[in-house]
N, C-alpha and C positions, 0 to 999 in steps of 0.2 A: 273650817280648814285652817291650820296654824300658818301665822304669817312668816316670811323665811324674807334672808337678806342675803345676798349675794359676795360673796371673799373670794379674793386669789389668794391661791397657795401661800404663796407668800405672807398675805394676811394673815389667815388663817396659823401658819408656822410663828409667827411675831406674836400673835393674841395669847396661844397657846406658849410661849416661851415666857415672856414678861409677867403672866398671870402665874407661872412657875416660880420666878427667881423672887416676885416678889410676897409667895407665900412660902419661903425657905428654903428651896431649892439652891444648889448652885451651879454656877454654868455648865458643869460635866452634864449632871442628871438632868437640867432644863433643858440642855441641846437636845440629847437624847430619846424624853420622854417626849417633847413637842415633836420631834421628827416621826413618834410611832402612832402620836395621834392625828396630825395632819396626814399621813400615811394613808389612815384610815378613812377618812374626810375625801383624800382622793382617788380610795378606791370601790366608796361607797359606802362603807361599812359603819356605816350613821351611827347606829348604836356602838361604837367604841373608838368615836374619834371626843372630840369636844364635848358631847353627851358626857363622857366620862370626867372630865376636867374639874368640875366643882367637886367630888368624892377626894380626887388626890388633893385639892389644894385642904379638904379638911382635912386630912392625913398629915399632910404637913404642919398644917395652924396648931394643933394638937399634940407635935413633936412623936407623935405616934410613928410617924414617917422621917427615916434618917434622910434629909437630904443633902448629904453632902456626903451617903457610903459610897464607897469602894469595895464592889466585891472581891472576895477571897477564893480566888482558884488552887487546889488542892489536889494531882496527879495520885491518887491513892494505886493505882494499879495500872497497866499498861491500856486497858480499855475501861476504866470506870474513874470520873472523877467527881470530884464532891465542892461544890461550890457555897460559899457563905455571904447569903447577898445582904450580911450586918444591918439587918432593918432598913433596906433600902427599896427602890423601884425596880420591876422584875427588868422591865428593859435596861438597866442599868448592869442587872446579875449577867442578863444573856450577853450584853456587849462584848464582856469578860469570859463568859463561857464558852461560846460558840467555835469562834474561833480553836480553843483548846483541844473541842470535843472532834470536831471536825477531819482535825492533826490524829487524834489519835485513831478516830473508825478509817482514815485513807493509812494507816499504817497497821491496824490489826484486822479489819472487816469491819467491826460492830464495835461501839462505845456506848456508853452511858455517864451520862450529868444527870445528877440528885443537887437540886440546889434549895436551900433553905432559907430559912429567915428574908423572905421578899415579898413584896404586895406587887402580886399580880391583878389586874382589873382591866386588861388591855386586851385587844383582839387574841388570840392563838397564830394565826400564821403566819403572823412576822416570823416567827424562830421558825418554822418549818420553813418557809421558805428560804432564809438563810442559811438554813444545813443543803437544803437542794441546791443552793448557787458554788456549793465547795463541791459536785457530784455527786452528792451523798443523797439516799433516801431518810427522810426524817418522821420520826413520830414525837408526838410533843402532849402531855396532859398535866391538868393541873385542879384541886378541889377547892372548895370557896365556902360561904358562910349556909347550914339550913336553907333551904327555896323548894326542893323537890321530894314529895312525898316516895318513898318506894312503894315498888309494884303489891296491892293489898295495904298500905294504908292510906291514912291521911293529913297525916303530920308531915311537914318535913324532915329529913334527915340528910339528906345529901346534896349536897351542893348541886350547880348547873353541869360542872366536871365535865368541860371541855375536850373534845379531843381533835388534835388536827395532824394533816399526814402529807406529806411531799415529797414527788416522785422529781427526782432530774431529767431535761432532756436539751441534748445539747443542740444550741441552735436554735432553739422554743423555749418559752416560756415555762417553766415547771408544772405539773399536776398538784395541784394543791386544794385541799378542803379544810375548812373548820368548823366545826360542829357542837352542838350541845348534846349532851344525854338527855336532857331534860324536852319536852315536847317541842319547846321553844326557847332561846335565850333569854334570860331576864330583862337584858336591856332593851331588846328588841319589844319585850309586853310595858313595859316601863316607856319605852318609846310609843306606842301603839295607844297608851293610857294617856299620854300628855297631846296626841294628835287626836284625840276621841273614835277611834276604829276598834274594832274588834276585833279576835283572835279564834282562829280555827276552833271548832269543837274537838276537846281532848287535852286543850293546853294545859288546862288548870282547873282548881274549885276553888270555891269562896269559903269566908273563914265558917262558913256552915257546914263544910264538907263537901257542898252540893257542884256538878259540874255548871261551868260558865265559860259564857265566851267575852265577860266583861271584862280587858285587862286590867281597871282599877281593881277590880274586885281581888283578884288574883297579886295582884303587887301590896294590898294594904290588906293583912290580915289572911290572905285567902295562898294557898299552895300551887307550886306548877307541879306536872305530872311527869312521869319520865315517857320517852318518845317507843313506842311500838310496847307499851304494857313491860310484860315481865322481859322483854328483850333490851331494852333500852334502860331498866333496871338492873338488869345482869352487869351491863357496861357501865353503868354509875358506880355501880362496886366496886367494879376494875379500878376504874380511876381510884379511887379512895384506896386503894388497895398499894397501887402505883405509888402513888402520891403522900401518903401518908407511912401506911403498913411498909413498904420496903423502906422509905427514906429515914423512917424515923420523927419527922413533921406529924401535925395533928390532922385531925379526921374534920369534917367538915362541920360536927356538933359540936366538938374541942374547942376548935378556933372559934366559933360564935361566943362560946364559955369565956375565953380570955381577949374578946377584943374590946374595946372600952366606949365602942357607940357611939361614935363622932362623926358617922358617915363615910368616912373611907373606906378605903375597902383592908381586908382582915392580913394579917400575918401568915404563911403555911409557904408550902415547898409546890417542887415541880417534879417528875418526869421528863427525860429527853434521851430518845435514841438517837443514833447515827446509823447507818448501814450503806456500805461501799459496794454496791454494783461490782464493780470494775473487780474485784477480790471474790465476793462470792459466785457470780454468776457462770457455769460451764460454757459459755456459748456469749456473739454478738448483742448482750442487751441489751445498746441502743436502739438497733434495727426492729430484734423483733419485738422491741417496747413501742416502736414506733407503728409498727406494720398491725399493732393489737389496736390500738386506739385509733386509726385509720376506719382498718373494720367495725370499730365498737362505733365513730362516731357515723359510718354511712348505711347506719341501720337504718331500714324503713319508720315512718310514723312522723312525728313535731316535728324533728331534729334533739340528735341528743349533744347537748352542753357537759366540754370535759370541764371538772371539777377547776374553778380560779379563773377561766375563758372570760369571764361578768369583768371578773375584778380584775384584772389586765388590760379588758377592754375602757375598762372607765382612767385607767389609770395612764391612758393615749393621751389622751383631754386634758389640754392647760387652759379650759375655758375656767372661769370662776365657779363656785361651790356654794351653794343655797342652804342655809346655816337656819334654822328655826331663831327668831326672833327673838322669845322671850328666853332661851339660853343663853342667848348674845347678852342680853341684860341682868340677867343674876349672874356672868360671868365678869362681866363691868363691876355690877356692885360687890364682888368680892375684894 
């Protein structure tokens, strides 16, 4: 059982800010980025808080990672704009985006941000949820380096390609999900591999092709799988499709082709809608959004969990955060 050490918030935001500024970051992007990984830390979301830290600081070391961009917001059309996140951190792009995009779907319906040139490596539902806190419903994808074989082979080809979605509700908490295509997140089998557990049959195969539930095997050499076969294949595509093929950004084997293997995480673009309720809907959509999820959650059987309920709930709690151990010290020795 891996040994863990206990951080407050606090800590935790400090550890993660000063390990930024002083592998090249500057204050803009170190506030920023430390705010979206202790985020994550205290909403659970282990695999994409501090876990992720040592890949950006090699991103930085390596000047691969501009840390001192300023993204470029770009109003190309009344609902679509185009964001240039100048070789920077994706949460740095969104900070500048959001807002813009936000503005435009509460004055036409529907908007889209295409943002490029950013190293995304960080949870998904940060930006979904901040398009849901302006009213809006949000959808958010993005593609990443080879990891998932498509449905029928066993190579990888397609990134993990995220997709996350948020519903607004006033007065609650928003509906929010984040999801891989893939059987399982990488971080989370990369997490799974450093805690010695194993992983669902289905996740992945070893570099023999063969199915396993050993996550080393699967993270070194071996493929993860896309989630429900040819279904969750289908939506790997999408994303690639989103993400790449409309934006103009590379395909998830492109960017492996051009990143330079320093450990951080690769270069490529995002996906992001907006959708305004309030404009498209004929009728009361709060109510009877509310009076749906009512009934959907007082179905017979467990109890069923609306999408983000976990991660809201942890995020009550200003108790201190159980931080794996030997992280804490290859974070030091950085």
């Amino acid at each position: 059982m891996s040994q863990t050490q206990a951080m407050s918030l606090d800590e935790i935001y400090q550890l993660a800010f000063d390990t930024l500024l002083s592998a090249g970051a500057d204050e803009h992007n170190a506030t920023i980025l430390a705010s979206v990984l202790v985020n994550a830390e205290r909403d659970g979301s282990h695999s994409h808080g501090l876990f992720r830290l040592p890949a950006y600081v090699a991103g930085l070391k390596s000047k691969k990672i501009n840390g001192s961009a300023r993204a470029e917001v770009t109003q190309v059309t009344s609902s679509f704009i185009r964001v240039d996140g100048n070789q920077g951190l994706a949460p740095t792009a969104h900070d500048a985006a959001i807002p813009a995009l936000a503005k435009a779907a509460q004055k036409t319906g529907v908007a889209i941000a295409a943002i490029h040139r950013c190293f995304h490596m960080a949870a998904l539902w940060p930006e979904v949820e901040a398009i849901a806190e302006y009213g809006l419903a949000g959808i958010a994808c993005t593609n990443y380096m080879p990891s998932v074989a498509p449905a029928g082979a066993n190579k990888a080809f397609f990134g993990t390609n995220p997709i996350a979605f948020a519903w607004p509700r006033s007065g609650k908490t928003p509906i929010v999900y984040d999801m891989a295509t893939a059987a399982m997140a990488l971080g989370d089998v990369q997490v799974a591999a450093r805690d010695g557990k194993k992983v669902p049959p289905g996740t992945g195969l070893d570099n023999e092709g063969q199915p396993t539930t050993d996550p080393s095997a699967i993270a070194s050499g071996g493929v993860l799988l896309p989630f429900g076969g040819y279904k969750g294949s289908g939506m790997s595509m999408m994303v690639e499709l989103l993400t790449a093929g409309l934006t103009g950004e590379t395909f998830s084997d492109e960017t492996k082709a051009r990143d330079n293997a320093d450990g951080g995480p690769p270069i490529g673009g995002q996906f992001l809608l907006a959708m305004s309720p309030e404009i498209i809907a004929i009728d009361d959509w709060q109510s009877h959004c509310d009076l749906f999820f009512e009934r959907m959650s007082g179905l017979p059987g467990e109890g069923v969990r609306l999408p983000g309920e976990r991660r809201h709930k942890n995020r009550r709690s200003t108790a201190a955060r159980q931080i794996n151990s030997e992280l804490l010290e290859k974070i030091h020795a950085l």
